[in-house]
C-alpha positions in Angstrom: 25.1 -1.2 -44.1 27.6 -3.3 -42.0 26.7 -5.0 -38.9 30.1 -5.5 -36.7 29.5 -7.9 -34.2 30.5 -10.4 -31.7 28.1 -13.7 -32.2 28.4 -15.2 -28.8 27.4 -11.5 -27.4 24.4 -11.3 -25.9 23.7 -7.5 -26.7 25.3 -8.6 -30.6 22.2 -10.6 -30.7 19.4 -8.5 -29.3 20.8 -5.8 -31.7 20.3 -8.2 -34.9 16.8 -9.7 -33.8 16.1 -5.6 -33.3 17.5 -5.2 -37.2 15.9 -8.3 -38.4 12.4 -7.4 -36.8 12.9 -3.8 -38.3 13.6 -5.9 -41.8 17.0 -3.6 -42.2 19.3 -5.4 -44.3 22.8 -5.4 -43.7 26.5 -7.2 -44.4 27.4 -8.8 -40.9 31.1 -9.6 -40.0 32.3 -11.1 -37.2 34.9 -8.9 -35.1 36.9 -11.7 -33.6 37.3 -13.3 -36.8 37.6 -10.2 -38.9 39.3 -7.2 -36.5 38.5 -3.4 -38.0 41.8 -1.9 -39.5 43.1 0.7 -38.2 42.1 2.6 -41.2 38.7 1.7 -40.6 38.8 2.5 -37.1 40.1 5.9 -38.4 37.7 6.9 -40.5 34.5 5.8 -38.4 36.0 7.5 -35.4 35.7 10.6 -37.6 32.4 10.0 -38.9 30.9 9.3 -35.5 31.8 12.3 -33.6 32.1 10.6 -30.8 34.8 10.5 -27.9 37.4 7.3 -29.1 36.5 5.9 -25.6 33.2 5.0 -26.8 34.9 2.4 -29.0 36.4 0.6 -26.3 34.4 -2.4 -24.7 35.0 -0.9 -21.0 33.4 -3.8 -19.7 35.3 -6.8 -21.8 37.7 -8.7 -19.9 40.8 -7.9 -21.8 40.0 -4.3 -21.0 40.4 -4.8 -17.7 43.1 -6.9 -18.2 45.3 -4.3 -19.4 44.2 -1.8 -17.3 43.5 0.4 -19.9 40.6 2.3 -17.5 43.9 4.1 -16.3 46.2 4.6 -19.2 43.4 5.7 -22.3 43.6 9.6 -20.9 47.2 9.7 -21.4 47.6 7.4 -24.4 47.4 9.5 -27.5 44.7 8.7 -30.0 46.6 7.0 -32.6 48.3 5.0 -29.9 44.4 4.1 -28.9 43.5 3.4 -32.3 46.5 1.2 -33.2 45.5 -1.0 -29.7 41.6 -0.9 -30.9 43.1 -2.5 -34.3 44.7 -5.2 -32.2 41.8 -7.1 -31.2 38.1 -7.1 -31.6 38.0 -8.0 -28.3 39.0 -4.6 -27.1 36.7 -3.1 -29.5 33.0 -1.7 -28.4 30.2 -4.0 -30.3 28.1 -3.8 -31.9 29.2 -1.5 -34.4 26.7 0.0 -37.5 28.3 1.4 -40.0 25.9 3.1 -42.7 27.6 6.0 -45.0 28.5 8.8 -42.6 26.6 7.0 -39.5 28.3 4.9 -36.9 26.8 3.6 -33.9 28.7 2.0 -31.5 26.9 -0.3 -28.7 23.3 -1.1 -29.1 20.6 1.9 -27.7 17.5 0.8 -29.6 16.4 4.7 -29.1 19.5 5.7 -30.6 18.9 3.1 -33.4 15.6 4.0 -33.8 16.5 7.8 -34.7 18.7 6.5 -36.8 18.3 4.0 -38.9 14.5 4.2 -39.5 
């Protein structure tokens, strides 16, 4: 299982006390030091069945930055994943990725269901 995550992220680290305390391994990697591919990005965006959106970090500053609140419903998906690829910091965190499961952000609820 790979653990995507920011260290310096608050939620990053209540989501890996949660794994730890659960004693789920897993392969951690940094996302600022070690960006998803857009490959990657690709294939867990397929796996997850869930809307692209929910890979962006809404609330990260960059985000805002570019304004992308506005410009994601008309930017076409590749275009979206090419930007996600960029920079980690764009991308939502933490990320699980476990065969054909990907969780994005950290619900412990969600987690539960799913990796227990």
């Amino acid at each position: 299982m790979l653990f995507i995550h920011y260290p310096k992220c608050t939620t990053c680290q209540k989501a890996k006390k949660w794994l730890d305390s659960h004693n789920i391994s897993y392969t951690e990697r940094n996302i600022k030091e070690e960006n998803p591919t857009l490959d990657e990005l690709s294939e867990w965006y397929k796996a997850s069945g869930l809307p692209l959106k929910k890979f962006f970090n809404t609330s990260g500053m960059l985000y805002r930055e570019m304004g992308l609140k506005d410009k994601l419903a008309d930017m076409p998906e590749e275009e979206q994943l090419k930007l996600l690829a960029s920079d980690g910091m764009l991308v939502k965190r933490p990320i699980i990725v476990k065969g054909d499961t990907v969780l994005t952000g950290f619900r412990e609820k969600e987690w539960e269901g799913k990796l227990i």
